[in-house]
Structure formats: C-alpha cells, structure tokens
KEGU-463876 format. One record per residue (C-alpha): x, y, z; residue number from 1. Coordinates in steps of 0.25 Angstrom, whole numbers, padded with zeros to 4 digits. Example, Ala and Ser with C-alpha at 12.3 -4.5 7.8 and 13.67 -1.06 7.14 Angstrom:
c1 c2 c3 seq
0049 -0018 0031 1;
0055 -0004 0029 2;
REM end
This chain:
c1 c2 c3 seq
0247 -0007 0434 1;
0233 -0005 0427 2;
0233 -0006 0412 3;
0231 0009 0411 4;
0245 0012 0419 5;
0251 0001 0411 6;
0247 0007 0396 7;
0250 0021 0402 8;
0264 0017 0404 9;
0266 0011 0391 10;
0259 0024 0384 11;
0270 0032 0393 12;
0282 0023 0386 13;
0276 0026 0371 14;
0274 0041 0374 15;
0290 0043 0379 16;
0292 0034 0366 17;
0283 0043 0358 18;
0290 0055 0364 19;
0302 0052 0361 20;
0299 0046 0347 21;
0292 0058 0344 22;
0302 0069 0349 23;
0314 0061 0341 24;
0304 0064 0330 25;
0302 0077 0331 26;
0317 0081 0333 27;
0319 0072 0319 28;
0307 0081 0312 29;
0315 0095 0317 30;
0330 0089 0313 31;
0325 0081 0299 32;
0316 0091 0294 33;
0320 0106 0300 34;
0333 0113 0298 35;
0334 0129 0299 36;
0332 0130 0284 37;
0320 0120 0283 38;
0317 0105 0281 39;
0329 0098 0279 40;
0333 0089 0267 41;
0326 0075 0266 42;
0339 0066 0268 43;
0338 0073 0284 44;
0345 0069 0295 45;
0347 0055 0300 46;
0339 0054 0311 47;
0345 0052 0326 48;
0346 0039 0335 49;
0333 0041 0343 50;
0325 0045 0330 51;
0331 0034 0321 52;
0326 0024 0333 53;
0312 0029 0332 54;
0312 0031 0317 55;
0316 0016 0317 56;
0307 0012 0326 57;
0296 0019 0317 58;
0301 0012 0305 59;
0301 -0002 0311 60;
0287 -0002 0317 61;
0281 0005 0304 62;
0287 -0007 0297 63;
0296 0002 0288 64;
0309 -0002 0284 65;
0320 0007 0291 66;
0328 0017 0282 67;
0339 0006 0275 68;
0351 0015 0282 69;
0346 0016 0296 70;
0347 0032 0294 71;
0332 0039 0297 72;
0332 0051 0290 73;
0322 0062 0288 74;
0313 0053 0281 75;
0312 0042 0291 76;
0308 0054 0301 77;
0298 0058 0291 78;
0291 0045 0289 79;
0291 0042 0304 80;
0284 0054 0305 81;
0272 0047 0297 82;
0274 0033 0306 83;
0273 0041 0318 84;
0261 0051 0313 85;
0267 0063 0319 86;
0260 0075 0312 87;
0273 0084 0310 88;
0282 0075 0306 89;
0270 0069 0298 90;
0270 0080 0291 91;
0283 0082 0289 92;
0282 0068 0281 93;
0272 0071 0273 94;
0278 0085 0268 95;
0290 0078 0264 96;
0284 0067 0257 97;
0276 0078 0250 98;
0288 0086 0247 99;
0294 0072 0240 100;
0305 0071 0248 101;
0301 0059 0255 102;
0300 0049 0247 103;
0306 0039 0259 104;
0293 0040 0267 105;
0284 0034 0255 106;
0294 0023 0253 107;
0294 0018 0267 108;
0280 0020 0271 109;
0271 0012 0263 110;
0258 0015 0259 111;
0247 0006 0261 112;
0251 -0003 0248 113;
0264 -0005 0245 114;
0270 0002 0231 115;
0279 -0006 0221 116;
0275 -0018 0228 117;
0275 -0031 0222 118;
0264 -0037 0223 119;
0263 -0054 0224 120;
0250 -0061 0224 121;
0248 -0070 0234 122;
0239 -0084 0234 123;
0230 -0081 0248 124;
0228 -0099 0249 125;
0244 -0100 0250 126;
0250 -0086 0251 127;
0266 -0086 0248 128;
0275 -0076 0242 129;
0290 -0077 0241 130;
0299 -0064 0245 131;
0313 -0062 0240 132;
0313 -0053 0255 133;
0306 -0048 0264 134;
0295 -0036 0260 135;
0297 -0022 0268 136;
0283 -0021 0263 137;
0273 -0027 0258 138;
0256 -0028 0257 139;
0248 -0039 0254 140;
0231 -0039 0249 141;
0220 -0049 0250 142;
0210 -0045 0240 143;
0197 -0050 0240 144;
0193 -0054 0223 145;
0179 -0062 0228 146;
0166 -0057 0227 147;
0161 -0056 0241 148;
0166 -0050 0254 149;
0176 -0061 0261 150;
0182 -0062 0275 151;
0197 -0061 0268 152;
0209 -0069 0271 153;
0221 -0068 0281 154;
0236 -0068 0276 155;
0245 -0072 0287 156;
0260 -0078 0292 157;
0259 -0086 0305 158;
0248 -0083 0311 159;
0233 -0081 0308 160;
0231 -0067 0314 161;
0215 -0067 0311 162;
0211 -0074 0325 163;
0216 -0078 0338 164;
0214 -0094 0333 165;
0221 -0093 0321 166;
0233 -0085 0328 167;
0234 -0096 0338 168;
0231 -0107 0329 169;
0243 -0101 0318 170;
0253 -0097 0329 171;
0255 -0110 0336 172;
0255 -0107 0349 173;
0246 -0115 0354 174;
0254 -0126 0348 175;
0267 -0122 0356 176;
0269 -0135 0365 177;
0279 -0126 0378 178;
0269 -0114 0385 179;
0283 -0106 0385 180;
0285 -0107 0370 181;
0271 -0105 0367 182;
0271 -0092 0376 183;
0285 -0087 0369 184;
0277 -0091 0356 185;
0266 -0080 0357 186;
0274 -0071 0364 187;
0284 -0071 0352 188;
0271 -0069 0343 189;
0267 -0058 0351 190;
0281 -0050 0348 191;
0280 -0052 0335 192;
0267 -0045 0333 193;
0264 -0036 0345 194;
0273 -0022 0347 195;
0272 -0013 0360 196;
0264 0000 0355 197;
0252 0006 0361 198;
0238 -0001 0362 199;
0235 -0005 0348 200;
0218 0002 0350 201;
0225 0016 0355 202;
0215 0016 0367 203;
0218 0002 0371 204;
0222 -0011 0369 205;
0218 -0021 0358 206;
0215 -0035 0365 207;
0211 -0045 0353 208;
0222 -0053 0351 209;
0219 -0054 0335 210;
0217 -0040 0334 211;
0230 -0034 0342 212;
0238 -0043 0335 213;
0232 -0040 0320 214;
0228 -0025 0321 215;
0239 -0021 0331 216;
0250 -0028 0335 217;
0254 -0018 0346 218;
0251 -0013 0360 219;
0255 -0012 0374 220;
0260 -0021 0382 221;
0246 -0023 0389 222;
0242 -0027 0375 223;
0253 -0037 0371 224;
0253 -0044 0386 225;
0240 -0047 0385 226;
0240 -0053 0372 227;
0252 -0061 0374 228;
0243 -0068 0386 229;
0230 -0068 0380 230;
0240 -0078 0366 231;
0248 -0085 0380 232;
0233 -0090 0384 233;
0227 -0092 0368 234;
0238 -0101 0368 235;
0236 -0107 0380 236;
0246 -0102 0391 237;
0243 -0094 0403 238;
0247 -0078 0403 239;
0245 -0068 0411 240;
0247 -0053 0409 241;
0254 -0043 0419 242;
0254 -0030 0422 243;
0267 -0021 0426 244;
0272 -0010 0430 245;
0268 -0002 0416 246;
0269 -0016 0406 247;
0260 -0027 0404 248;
0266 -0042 0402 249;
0260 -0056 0399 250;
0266 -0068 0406 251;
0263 -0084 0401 252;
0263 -0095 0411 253;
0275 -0104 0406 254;
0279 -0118 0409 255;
0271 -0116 0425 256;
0279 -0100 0425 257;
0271 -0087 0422 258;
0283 -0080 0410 259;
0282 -0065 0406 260;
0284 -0063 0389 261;
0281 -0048 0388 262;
0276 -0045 0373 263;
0276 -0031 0374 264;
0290 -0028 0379 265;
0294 -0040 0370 266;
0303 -0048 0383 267;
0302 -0059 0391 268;
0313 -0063 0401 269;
0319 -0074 0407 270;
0333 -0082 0415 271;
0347 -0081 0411 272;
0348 -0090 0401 273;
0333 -0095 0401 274;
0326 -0089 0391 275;
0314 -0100 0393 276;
0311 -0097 0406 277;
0304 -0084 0407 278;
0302 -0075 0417 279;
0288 -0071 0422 280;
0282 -0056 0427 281;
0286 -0062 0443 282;
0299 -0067 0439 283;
0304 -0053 0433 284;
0298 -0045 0445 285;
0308 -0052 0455 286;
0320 -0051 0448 287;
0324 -0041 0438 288;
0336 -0048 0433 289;
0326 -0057 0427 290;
0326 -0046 0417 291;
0338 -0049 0411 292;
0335 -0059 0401 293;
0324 -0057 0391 294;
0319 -0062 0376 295;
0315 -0049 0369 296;
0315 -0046 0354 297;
0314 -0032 0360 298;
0323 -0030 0370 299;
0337 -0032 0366 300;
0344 -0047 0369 301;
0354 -0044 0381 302;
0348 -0032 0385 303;
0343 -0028 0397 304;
0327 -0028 0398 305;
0325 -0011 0402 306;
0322 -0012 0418 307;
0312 0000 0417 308;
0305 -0013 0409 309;
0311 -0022 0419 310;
0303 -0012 0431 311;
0290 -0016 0427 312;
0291 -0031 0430 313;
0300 -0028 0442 314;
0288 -0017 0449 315;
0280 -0029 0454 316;
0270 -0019 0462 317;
0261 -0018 0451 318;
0262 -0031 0443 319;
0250 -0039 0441 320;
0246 -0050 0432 321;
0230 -0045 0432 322;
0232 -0037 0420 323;
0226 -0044 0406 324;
0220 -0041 0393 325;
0210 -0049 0387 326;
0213 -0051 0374 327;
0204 -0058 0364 328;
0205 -0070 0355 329;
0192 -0067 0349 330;
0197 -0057 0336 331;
0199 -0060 0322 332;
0203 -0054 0310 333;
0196 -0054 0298 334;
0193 -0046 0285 335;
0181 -0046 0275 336;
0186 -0040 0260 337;
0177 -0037 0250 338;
0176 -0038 0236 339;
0189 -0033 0230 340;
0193 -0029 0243 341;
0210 -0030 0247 342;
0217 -0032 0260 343;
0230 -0026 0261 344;
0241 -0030 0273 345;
0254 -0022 0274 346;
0266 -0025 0280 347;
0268 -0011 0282 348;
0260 0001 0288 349;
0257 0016 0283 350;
0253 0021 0296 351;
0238 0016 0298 352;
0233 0015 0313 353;
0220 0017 0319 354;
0223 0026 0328 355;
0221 0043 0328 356;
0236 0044 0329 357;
0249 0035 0330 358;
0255 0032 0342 359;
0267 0040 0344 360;
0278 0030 0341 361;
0277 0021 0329 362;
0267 0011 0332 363;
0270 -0004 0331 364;
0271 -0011 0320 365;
0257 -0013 0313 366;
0254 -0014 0296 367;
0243 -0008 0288 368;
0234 -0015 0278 369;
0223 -0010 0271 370;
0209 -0015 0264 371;
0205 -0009 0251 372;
0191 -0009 0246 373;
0184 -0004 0234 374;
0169 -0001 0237 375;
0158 -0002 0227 376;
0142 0001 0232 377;
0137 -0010 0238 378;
0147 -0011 0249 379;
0143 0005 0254 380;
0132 0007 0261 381;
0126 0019 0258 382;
0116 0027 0267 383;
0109 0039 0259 384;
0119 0039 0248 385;
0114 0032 0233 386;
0126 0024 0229 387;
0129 0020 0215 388;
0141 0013 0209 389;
0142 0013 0191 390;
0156 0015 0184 391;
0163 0010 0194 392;
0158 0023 0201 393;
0153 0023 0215 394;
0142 0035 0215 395;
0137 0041 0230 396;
0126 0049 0229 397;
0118 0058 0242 398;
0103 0062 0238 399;
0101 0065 0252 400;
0100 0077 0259 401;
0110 0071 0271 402;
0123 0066 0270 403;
0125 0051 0266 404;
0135 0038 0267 405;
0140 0027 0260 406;
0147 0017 0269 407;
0156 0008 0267 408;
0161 -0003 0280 409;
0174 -0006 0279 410;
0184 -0015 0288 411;
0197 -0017 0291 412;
0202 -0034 0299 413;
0211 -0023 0307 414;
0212 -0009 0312 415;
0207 0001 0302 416;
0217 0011 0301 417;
0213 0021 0291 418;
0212 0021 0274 419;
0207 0026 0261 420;
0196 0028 0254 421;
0198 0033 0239 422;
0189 0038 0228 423;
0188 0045 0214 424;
0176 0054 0215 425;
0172 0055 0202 426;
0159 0064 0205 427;
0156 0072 0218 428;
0145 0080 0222 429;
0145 0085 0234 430;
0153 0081 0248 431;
0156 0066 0249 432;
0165 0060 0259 433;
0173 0048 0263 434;
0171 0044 0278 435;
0178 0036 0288 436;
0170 0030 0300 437;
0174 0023 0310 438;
0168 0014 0320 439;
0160 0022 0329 440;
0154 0032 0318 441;
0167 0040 0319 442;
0173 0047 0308 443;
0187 0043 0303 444;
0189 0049 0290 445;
0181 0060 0281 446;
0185 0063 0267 447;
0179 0072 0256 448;
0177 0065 0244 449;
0181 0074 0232 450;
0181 0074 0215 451;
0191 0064 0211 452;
0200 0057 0219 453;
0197 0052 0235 454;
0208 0046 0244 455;
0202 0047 0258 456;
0213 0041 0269 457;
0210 0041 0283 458;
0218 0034 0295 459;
0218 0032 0310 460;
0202 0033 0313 461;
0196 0029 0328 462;
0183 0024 0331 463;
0172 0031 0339 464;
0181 0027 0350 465;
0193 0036 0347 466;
0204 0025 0347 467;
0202 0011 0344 468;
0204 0006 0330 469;
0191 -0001 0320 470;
0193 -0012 0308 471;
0179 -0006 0302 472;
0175 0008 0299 473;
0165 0012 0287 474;
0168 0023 0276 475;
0158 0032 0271 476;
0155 0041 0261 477;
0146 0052 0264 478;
0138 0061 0254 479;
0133 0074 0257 480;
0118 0077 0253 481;
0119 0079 0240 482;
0132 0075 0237 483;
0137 0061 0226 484;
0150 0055 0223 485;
0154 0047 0213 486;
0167 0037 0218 487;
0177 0029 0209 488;
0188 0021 0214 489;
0182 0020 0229 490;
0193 0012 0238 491;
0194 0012 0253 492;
0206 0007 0260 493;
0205 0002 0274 494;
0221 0004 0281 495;
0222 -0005 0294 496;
0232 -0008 0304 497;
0236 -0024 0309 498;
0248 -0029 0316 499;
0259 -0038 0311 500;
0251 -0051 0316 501;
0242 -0049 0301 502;
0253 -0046 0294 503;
0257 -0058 0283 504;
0273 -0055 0284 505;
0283 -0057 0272 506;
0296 -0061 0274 507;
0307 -0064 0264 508;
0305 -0078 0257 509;
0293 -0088 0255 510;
0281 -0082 0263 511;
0270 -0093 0266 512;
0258 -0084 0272 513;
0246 -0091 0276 514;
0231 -0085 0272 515;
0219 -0088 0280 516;
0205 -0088 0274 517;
0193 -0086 0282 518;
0179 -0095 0280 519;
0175 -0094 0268 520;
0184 -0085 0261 521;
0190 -0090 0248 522;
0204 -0088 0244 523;
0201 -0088 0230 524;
0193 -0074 0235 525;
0206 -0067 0238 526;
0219 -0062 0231 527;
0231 -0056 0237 528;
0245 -0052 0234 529;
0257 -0046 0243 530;
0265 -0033 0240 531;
0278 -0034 0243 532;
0288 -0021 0242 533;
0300 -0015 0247 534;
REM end
C-alpha cells in the first residue's frame, strides 16, 4: 500500500472517532444546557457512558485531573467544549463563565502561570527539591540576570532531550549488552513519549528525531515505525520498516530473527508462555493464533488482540518491507535569552497548537511554556520610525508620509504557538498597530493599539505555506504617516508547544534533576525556581 492509502486509512479511523466524539457532544450541549423553559441549572445532568468515556478521555490527554467523583456534569461538557475548540459549545463556555456560573472551568484549566503557587528557588549547578506529593501542576522559569544575550540551559530527568548524541549518550542504550533487550529498551522509551494522533506538521510528517520527540510527541504510525528503526540502528541494530494493509510496523533483527514491536499500536506478540521470543511481520502472517499472546500497556492482559487489527498482518497481498522514512539525527534544541528574559515550562497546557484549528478529538498529550521579554530600543529595529526611550517610556514617532515599522525578532527552541503582546499607551496620535508576521511575510495577528491599556493575544498562526509550524516569527509595530505612541510596560509573551521528552517531571519525594549548560554559559548568569500548586 502507498503511504498515501496508508495515512487515508488512519485519517478514516480519526474522522468515525471524531464523528462520533463530536455527535456524543453535541447531544450533551442539547440535554445539559436546553430544556423547554431555557438553560438548565448549572449542577445538570450527569453525563451518559459514551460521553463520560470521551469526556474522560479529554481530561486525561489535556493533563487535567478527572472530577474527584467520577460524575461529568454540565461543567465538564463545558470545559471540554474549550479542549476540543468547538465554536458552539465554545461559546456556551465562555457565556457561562461570564455569567459567573462557572467557576469549575478556571479552576481546572490553568492559565499560562499557575495562581497560588508556591514558588521554590532552585540552584541550576545541582537542581533538587523535595515534595510532600506529587504536583497536579506545576511551572518552572530560567531567568536570564547577566548582562549579555546567552544560549540558555536545559533542565531535564533521564534523558538530554537537546540532540540525538546526548539522548543516546544519557539513555544507555548503546550500553545494553543483549540486542533484544536493547530493542525492548527504545521501544519502551518510545511508549513512553510517543501517542497515536495525526501527523504532528498537520500537512505531513515530522522526521527529525530531536524535534518529533521535543515539539511533538505524536503522530501516525508511519511516524512512530520509522522512528523506532531509525533509534534500533542509532543504537546499532538492524530494523526494517513495513507496510500493511492500512498500518505501518517496524521490525529489529534479534538474536539472528527479524521481531515485530509495533510503537504506534503499543503491542508486540509472541509463543505461549515465551514472552522472549517475539514474533516477527512473516511469523504473524502464517498463523493467526500467533495473535493470542501479546505485551501491550494498551490492549488489556488476557484479552484478545481485535482481528479487524489481526486482518492487516494476515492480508499478505500487499505487505512489503520497502516502505521507510528518513529520519534525522542531525537536530538540536537550543535557546538564546536575553537580558532579563525568562523561560517558563509547564506541566500542563491552555490549549496552544500551531495549527489553524484543533483536530477533532483531543489531541495527545503535549504541554505549553512560554518566554517572556521586556523590550527596550536597541533590540527594535526600526525602518522610518524615530524611536526614543526616557522615563522608562518607549516613544515611536512616524514623520513620514508612508507607513512605518519597528521590529522586534523573536524565537521560540519549539513550536510557536501563539501569545501576548501588552502595553500602556500613555500617548497616541493617530493609528498604531501591533502586528504578527510570520515566516513567509504572512500576517498572523493585527491589533490596534488604543489610549491606555493593550493586551494583544494571538494563537494558532501558519507560514506562507498554510500548515507547517515556525519557532521564529518577528512583531511589528506599525505607524501611520503622521501617527506617534508613547509605550509603558511593553511585554511580549511567546506560548509554545513540546512534548513530554522536554518535560522535567516531579514526582512525590526527593527529585535530583540534572541541568545542562552549553559552551560558554555561566551558571552564575541564570536563576530559577519551580511553581508547584494543586
């Protein structure tokens, strides 16, 4: 089958998903909010099995804590709504939050800083803090306190996530004496941080290793196959990718025997008894009992594998190991902050994703961070516009008989996924505007700057192709001829999206994290501190 057929039969599985995820929806909007005399009270109705099943399912990719009863109830529905970005019920949400009848939704979903947090200042050269338990939420910052502009530091767990060498080098897995173990090794590590959702760049696939794994952490199973093989060869085994009847599969070659460990459905199948002694693509296709025992932290122990699942193996017509992907070793991940610039990581997210609209089922698990700048006048560069800085005052001022710009370059280490630009406009004469641009000259985001208060938030934006993400992007603000602007208070916030890989996880007693620090950067140049709330 041609990649093409396969990614058409996994777009069909997600639409009948999404169907029927958004049909359950909808019949919850028309039972929790109508009833012949108007909207119906906030306490609702609990929601029914198949709704509560994807209500649950919502919950659990977002990273939300499930209602502590089990029961959904209207406001479950509601802040669903905002995870899945439906417009009606959307808007339902919003209306009942303004109506202050919703106070659920603000206490589950997050904002990009968490409220009531306690915050717990780290040392970057040994970073350890102590939990009583483990955090629902929390957010942790690197702030750059030097003088200069500096490549900043990573925070990590177990593995280096910034290159393919340091995530070799920290995993072990070259290290692993038995290929088989060595091959479970990665393949564990890729079901830990790789879910089955659409192609992570919307109009196709992501094929750095670094960067699927740090800005994504989801995609098909054409994605997650040849990932698995291109880590089975990093780490010196032979793999091979196959293409089904509609699924994609990697397979290692294993004490002298070629063995399929599927990443994407999660499974891997073997004798009676024998769990060590793993059946390859070939093996399956000859006998379907060979089906019947599986290792799976998907599919339940003692079940039986679906044979719809069991049908693309067993159809050999079309099998064929000439299908790869060439992924890259060659990305890395790094960060430049500026004077009195901040980093800020998440456990959580508050729905940022680069694309024009979110995929109509929850997507997989991902978490949002932010960087937050303060600009002054030398870091805009300004084409036709005086620019002037006293009081702690930025001043813009158009002479010309054109409109004018001042830019400002800003990048994210991962995908840009929206932000904030915010600003007291203490004088204004005449129209000035805050503008997004994207790669490509394209325009994300216009906003009219107006007396007094600015906060411009923009999300979602594409580059001049239409569909694939950016980590740069440059804000402008434009004069009209004539036109001048005095600014206090100027912030921008950058949102982005990574996957769990870049995630420096907390868990209930003594946590020893590890902080890499790039050539040349001083620790001394850095401060940082955790959030931790409930």
């Amino acid at each position: 089958m041609t990649t093409t057929g396969v990614k058409k039969i996994h777009r069909i599985a997600l639409g009948l998903a999404a169907a029927a995820a958004a049909a359950a929806l909808l019949a919850a909007s028309a039972r929790l909010f109508m009833t012949p005399s108007g909207p119906r009270p906030e306490t609702g109705l609990p929601a029914t099995a198949p709704e509560a099943y994807y209500l649950k399912e919502a919950f659990t990719y977002r990273n939300l804590p499930h209602p502590p009863d089990g029961h959904f109830k209207t406001g479950d529905v509601l802040l669903l709504a905002g995870l899945l970005n439906k417009e009606r019920l959307l808007l339902l949400a919003r209306e009942r939050a303004a109506s202050g009848g919703q106070t659920r939704l603000a206490q589950v979903r997050p904002g990009p800083m968490l409220p009531k947090a306690k915050r717990i200042p780290i040392d970057l050269a040994r970073p350890e803090l102590t939990l009583g338990r483990a955090p629902a939420f929390y957010s942790y910052e690197i702030i750059n306190r030097g003088s200069r502009t500096t490549t900043g530091p990573v925070i990590y767990g177990k593995y280096l996530w910034n290159s393919v060498p340091n995530l070799m080098r920290t995993s072990g897995f070259t290290a692993i004496p038995g290929e088989l173990d060595r091959a479970l090794a990665i393949h564990r590590f890729l079901l830990d941080y790789h879910r089955h959702d659409s192609h992570p760049r919307g109009g196709g696939g992501e094929y750095d290793i670094i960067r699927y794994l740090t800005n994504y952490g989801y995609g098909l199973c054409d994605d997650a196959a040849g990932l698995q093989a291109a880590l089975l060869r990093l780490a010196g085994l032979d793999s091979r990718v196959w293409s089904l009847s509609g699924h994609v599969v990697a397979e290692v070659r294993a004490g002298s025997k070629w063995r399929l460990l599927d990443p994407d459905n999660r499974v891997y199948f073997h004798p009676r008894g024998a769990p060590t002694e793993i059946y390859g693509v070939e093996d399956l296709a000859a006998d379907r009992t060979r089906f019947d025992h599986y290792v799976s932290d998907f599919w339940p122990p003692g079940g039986r594998y679906p044979e719809i699942a069991q049908d693309i193996v067993l159809s050999t017509s079309d099998n064929h190991v000439s299908y790869d992907l060439a992924y890259s070793s060659a990305g890395t991940i790094a960060y430049d902050l500026r004077p009195g610039e901040r980093i800020v990581f998440t456990n959580f997210n508050w729905g940022r994703h680069y694309a024009a609209a979110f995929h109509p089922t929850p997507f997989a698990r991902y978490y949002n961070g932010f960087m937050e700048f303060r600009p002054g006048i030398s870091d805009l560069r300004a084409a036709g516009l005086a620019v002037s800085q006293k009081d702690g005052k930025m001043r813009l001022v158009n002479g010309s008989r054109t409109p004018a710009f001042a830019e400002l370059r800003l990048a994210a280490p991962f995908t840009v996924a929206g932000g904030e630009i915010i600003a007291e406009a203490a004088e204004k004469d005449g129209d000035a505007y805050f503008q997004i641009i994207a790669p490509g000259g394209v325009r994300a985001m216009s906003c009219r700057l107006r007396p007094g208060g600015n906060a411009c938030g923009w999300e979602n934006p594409l580059d001049a192709a239409g569909n694939a993400p950016f980590m740069e992007y440059t804000l402008a603000v434009k004069l009209q001829p004539g036109a001048k602007v005095s600014l206090s208070g100027f912030s921008v916030r950058t949102d982005f999206q990574y996957g769990r890989l870049a995630l420096a996880e907390l868990k209930a007693g003594t946590n020893r994290l590890l902080t890499y620090f790039p050539p040349g950067a001083e620790p001394a140049t850095f401060e940082s501190a955790f959030y931790v709330g409930d």
